[in-house]
N, C-alpha and C positions, 0 to 999 in steps of 0.2 A: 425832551432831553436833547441836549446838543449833540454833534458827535465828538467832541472835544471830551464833552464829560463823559459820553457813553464811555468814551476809548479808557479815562479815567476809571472808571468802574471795571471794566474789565483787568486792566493793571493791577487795582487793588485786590480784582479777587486770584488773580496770579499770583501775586506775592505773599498775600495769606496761603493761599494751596501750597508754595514753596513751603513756608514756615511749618505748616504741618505737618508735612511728609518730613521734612529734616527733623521736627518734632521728635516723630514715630520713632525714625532709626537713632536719635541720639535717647530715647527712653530703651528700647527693646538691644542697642547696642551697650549702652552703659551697665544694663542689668546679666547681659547673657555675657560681656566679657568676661566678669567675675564669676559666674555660675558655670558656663561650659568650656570659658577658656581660660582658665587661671590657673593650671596646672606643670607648666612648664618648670625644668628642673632651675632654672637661673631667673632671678628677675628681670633681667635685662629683657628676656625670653617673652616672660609675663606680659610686660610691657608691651614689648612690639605686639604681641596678641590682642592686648586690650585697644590699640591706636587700629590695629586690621577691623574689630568691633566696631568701634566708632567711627570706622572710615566715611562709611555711608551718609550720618550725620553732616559730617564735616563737607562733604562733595555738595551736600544740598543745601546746604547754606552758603555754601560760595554761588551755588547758583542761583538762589535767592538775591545774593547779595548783588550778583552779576544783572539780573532782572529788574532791578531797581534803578539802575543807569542805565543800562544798555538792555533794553528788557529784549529786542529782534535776535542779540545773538543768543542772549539767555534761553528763547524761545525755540529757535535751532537746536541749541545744545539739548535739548529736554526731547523736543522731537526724536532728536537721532541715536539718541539714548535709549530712546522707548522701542524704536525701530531695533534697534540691538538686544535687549533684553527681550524681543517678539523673535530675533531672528534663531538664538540662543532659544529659547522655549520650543521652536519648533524644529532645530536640530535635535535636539538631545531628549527631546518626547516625543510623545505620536499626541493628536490632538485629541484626546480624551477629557473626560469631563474634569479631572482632576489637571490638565494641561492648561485647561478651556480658565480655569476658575485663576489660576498663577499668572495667567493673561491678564483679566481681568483686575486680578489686585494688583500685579505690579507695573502693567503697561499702559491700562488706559488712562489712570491720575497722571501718568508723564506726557501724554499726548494731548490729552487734555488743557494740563500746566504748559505745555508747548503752544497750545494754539493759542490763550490768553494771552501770552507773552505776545505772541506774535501779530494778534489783533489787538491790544491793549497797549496803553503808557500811562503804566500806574505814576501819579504825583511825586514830586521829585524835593524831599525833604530830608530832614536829618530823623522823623518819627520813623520812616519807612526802613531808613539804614538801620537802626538799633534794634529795631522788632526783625530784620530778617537774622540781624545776627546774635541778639540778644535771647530772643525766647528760645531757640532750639538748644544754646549753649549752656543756657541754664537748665532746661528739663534734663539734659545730657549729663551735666554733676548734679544735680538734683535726684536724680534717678538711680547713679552711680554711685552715692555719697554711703548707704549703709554699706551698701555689697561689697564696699571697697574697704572700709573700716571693718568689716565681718572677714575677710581676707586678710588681711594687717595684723589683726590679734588671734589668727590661728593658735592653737598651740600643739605641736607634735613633737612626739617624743622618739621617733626615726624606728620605733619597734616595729616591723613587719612580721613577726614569726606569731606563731599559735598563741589564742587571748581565751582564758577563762572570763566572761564576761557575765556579771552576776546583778541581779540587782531589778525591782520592779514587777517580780515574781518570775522572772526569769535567770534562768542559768546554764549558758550552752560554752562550747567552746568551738570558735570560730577559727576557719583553716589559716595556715601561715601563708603566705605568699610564694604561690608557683600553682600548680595544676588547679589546685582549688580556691586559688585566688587570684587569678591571671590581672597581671599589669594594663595590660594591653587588651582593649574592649571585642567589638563586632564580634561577640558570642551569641547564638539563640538560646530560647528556653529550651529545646529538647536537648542541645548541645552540652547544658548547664549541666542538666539532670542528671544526663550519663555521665555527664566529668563526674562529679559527685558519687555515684554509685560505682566508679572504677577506682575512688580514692585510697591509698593504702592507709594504713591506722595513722602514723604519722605527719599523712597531710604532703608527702613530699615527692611522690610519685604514684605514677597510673599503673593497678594491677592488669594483668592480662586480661581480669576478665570481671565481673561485676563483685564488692563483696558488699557493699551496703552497708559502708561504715557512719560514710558520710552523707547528708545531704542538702538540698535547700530548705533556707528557713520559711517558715510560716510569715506572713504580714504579721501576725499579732508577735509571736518573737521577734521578728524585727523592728515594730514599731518602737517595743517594749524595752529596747535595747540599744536603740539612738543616744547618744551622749553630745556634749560641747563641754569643750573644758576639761574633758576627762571625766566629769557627772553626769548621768543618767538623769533625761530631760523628760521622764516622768508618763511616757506617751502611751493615749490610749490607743486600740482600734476597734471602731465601730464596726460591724462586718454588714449592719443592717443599710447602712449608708456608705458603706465605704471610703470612711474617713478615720481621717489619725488626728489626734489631739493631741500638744505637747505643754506642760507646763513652762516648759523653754524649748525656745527653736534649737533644734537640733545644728549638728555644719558638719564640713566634710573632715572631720579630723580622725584621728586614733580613738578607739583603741579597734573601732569599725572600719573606717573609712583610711587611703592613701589618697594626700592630698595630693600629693605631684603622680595621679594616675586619671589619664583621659577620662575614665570612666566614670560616672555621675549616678548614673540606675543600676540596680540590682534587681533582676529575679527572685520571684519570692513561690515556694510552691502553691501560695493560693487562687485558686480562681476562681471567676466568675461561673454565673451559671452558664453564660454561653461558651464554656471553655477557653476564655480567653486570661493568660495571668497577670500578675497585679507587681508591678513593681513598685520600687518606693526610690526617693531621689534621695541624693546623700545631704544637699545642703540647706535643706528644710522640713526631710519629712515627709515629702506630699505621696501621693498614691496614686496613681492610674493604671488604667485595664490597658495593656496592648497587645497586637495580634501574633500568637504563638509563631510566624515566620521575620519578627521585627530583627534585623543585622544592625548593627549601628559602632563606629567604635566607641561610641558611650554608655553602651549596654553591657554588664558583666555579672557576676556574681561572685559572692564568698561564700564556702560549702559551711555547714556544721554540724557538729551531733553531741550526742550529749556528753555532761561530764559524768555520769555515772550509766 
């Protein structure tokens, strides 16, 4: 092999590494804008959220695209990038294993991609331009295309107060919006619980002191209790498996769920045998265990208790 073409091969495999990493962030940013970030009270709002999402997409494609003519600066760029996201990682952590591994996923691919560039001159065509800028742009509305149409035909009816919610063999009535339904997430599970058992009957203030009116619902009540549409999406919960079936995907709408509210999971009182509890997400349903000290502002709950 020449070093002409070695250097060729190297280029090519830079420029595909570009394409895949811009890939990743234009699948995982298409899908999470809609899902975590689609809550803002304005669309304009929305929007600028959704372009923060796919920022990352966007950046690695240009440097893709940058790497296909000028692969030395491209290759710099990628370097000094990576050196930056090392230097960030090891300010703002201590190098633990869990430091150790954020290293790893997101520093060595770019240093990596930097030093191809910088050893490499991938061939210089018009197949190369359209694949650095064509595949990642496509997986990016590709990706984004239902979650974006599942946003778009929301339908909410602007009701926040107390919801008799009936239907799949359940029938609770779910708190109005305030103490027992906080707007605003970065709640924990022990936090939840007690809000809940200080709730006064109405839903609308904290008694002084516990009366156990209110509380959190169970996984299988909440599963059981998911709607789109305004209909009850039919949903089972396995407890053997820990999984939820829905005859239709559920989404983050009424008469459960505020759409223009940060918050995505709910607290559920079920837990695992390791004593860890099981929330559920508001725009699909799913289920997972997380660790009784999790803060997050997309972590919240709705109280309820029965109708009789």
């Amino acid at each position: 092999m020449s070093t002409v073409s070695g250097r060729s091969v190297l280029g090519g495999m830079a420029v595909l590494a570009a394409i895949l990493i811009a890939s990743f962030w234009g699948s995982w940013g298409s899908i999470e804008a809609f899902h975590e970030g689609w809550f803002a009270p304005t669309l304009g709002s929305r929007l600028v959220g959704v372009l923060a999402y796919v920022s990352p997409c966007l950046f690695f494609t240009v440097l893709g695209l940058l790497g296909v003519h000028r692969p030395k600066i491209a290759g710099g760029a990628f370097l000094l990038f990576g050196i930056g996201v090392l230097m960030w990682i090891a300010i703002t952590s201590h190098f633990d294993s869990t430091s150790i591994s954020h290293w790893l996923f997101f520093t060595a691919p770019l240093m990596v991609i930097g030093l191809l560039f910088v050893f490499g001159t991938p061939s210089k065509g018009r197949a190369w331009t359209a694949a650095a800028l064509g595949i990642p742009l496509a997986t990016m509305i590709g990706c984004g295309a239902e979650p974006a149409w599942r946003v778009a035909t929301r339908v909410d009816d602007g009701y926040r107060g107390a919801r008799v919610v009936h239907g799949n063999g359940v029938e609770l009535t779910w708190a109005p919006q305030g103490p027992g339904w906080p707007k605003q997430g970065a709640i924990g599970y022990e936090q939840s619980k007690r809000i809940c058992s200080m709730l006064s009957a109405d839903g609308l203030r904290l008694e002084s002191k516990p009366v156990n009116i209110w509380r959190l619902p169970t996984m299988d009540e909440a599963v059981r209790s998911m709607a789109r549409h305004g209909k009850n999406c039919g949903g089972v919960w396995d407890p053997a498996t820990r999984k939820a079936a829905y005859a239709v995907r559920p989404d983050k709408e009424p008469p459960l769920w505020d759409p223009y509210s940060e918050v995505i999971y709910w607290w559920t009182s079920t837990e695992t045998e390791n004593g860890e509890p099981l929330i559920i997400v508001s725009d699909w349903g799913g289920v997972y265990a997380k660790p009784r000290t999790m803060r997050n502002p997309s972590y919240g709950f709705r109280a309820v208790k029965d109708v009789r």
